[in-house]
C-alpha positions in Angstrom: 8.7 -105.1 9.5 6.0 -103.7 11.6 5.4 -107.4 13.2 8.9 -107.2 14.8 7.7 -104.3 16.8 4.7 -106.2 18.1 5.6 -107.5 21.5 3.1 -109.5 22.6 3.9 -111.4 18.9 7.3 -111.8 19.1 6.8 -113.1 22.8 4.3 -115.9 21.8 6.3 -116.9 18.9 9.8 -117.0 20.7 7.9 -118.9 23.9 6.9 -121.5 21.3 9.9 -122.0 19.6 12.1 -122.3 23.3 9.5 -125.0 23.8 9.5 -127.3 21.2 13.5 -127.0 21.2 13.6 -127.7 25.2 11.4 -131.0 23.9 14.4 -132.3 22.4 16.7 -132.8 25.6 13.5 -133.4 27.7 12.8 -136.3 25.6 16.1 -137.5 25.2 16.5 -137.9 29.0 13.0 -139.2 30.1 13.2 -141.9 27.1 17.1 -142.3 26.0 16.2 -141.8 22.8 17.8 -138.8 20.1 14.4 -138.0 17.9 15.3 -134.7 16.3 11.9 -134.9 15.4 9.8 -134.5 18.4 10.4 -130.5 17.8 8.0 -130.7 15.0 5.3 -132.4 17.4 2.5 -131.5 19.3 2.5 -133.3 23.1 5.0 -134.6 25.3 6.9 -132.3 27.7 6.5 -129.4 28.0 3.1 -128.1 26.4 4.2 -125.9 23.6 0.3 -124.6 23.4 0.3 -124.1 26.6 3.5 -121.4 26.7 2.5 -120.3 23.2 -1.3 -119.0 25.1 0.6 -118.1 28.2 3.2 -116.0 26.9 0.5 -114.5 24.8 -1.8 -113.6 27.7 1.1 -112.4 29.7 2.6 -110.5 27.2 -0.6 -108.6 26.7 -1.6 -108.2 30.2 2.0 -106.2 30.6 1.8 -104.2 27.4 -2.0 -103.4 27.3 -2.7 -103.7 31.1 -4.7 -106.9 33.1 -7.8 -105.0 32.7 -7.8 -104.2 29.2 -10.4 -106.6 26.6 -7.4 -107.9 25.2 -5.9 -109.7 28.2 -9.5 -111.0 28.9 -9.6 -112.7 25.8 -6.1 -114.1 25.6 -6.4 -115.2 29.3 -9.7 -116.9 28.1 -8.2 -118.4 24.8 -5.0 -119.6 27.1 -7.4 -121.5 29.8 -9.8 -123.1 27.1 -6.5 -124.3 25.0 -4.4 -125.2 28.0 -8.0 -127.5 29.4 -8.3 -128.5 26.3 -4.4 -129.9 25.8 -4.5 -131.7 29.2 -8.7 -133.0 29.4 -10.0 -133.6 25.9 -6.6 -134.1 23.5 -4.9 -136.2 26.5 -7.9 -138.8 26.2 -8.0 -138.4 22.4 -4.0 -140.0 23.1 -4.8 -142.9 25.4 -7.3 -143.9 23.2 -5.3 -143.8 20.3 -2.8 -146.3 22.3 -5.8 -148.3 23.0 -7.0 -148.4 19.4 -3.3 -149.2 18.2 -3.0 -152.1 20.5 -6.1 -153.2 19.4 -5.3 -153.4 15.9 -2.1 -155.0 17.0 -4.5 -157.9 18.8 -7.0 -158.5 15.4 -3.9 -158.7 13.0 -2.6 -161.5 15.3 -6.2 -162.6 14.8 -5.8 -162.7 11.4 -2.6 -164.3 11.1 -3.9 -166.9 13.3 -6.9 -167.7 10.9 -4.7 -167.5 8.2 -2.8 -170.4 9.0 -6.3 -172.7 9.4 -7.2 -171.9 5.7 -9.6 -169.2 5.9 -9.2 -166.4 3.7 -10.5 -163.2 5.5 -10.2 -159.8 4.4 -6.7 -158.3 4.7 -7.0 -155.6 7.8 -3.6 -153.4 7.9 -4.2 -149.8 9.1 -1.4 -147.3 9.7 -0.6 -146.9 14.2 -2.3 -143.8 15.3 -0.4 -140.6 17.0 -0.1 -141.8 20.6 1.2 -138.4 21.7 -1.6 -136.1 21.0 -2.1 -134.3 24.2 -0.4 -133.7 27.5 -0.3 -134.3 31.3 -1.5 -132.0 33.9 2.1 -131.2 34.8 3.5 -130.5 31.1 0.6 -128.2 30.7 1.8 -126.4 33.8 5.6 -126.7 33.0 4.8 -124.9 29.7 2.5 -122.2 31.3 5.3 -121.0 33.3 7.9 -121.2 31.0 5.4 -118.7 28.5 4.7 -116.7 31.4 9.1 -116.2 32.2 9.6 -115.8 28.4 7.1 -113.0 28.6 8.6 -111.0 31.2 12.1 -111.8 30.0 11.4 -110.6 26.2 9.0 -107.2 28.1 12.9 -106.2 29.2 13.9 -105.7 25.3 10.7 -103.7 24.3 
C-alpha cells in the first residue's frame, strides 16, 4: 500500500480521473448528446494528458522542490505531451475527418458505377477516430485543472 503514500501518484491519477469524468457534462452541453462513453476516450475537452503531465509536474515540483531533477523531467515530459496533444495528434484528427469523408466520396463512387454494370472491387473500410487530439484551449483547460488538483490533493499529504 506504499503507492497510496506516493503523492505526486495519487495526484496524477486522481487529475486524470476528474478529467475524463468532467468530459461527460462538457460534451453533453457543447454537442447535446449523452455518450457515457467519451470518459474512456482520448480528445475532446478538456485534455486528460495534459492535467495527467501537469498535475504530475506540479505535484513533484511541491513535494521534491522546482529545482530538483525530478521536476525538470516531469516539466519536460508535461511540455512535449501537452505539444504533442495540441500540434502533432490534433492534425493526426483532421486528417482522419478528411480521410473519412473521403472514403465517404469513393463508396458513392462506387455505387454510382455499380449501377452502369461495372463490377469493381468492393471498397468498405471502418471510419477512423476523428477525436484523436485536442485544441490549444483544451490543452490549457486541462493544464490548469492538473495544476489545482495538485495543490488541492498537496493539502491531504
Amino acid at each position: 500500500m506504499e503507492l497510496l503514500f506516493n503523492y505526486p501518484l495519487v495526484t496524477a491519477i486522481i487529475a486524470v480521473s476528474i478529467t475524463q469524468l468532467l468530459k461527460l457534462p462538457i460534451n453533453y452541453v457543447i454537442n447535446r448528446r449523452f455518450e457515457p462513453l467519451i470518459i474512456f476516450s482520448n480528445g475532446g475537452m478538456p485534455s486528460s494528458h495534459s492535467s495527467l503531465t501537469a498535475a504530475l509536474a506540479t505535484a513533484i515540483g511541491i513535494h521534491y522542490g522546482v529545482g530538483s531533477p525530478l521536476f525538470a523531467i516531469a516539466i519536460i515530459f508535461a511540455l512535449v505531451t501537452m505539444w504533442d496533444a495540441a500540434g502533432i495528434r490534433y492534425q493526426a484528427s483532421k486528417h482522419a475527418q478528411l480521410l473519412n469523408l473521403l472514403i465517404k466520396d469513393f463508396q458513392l463512387l462506387i455505387e454510382q458505377i455499380k449501377y452502369r454494370s461495372i463490377s469493381p472491387t468492393e471498397f468498405s473500410a471502418p471510419p477512423l477516430k476523428e477525436i484523436l487530439g485536442h485544441k490549444p484551449l483544451e490543452v490549457m483547460v486541462g493544464m490548469v485543472l492538473g495544476i489545482i488538483v495538485a495543490f488541492i490533493v498537496a493539502l491531504f499529504y
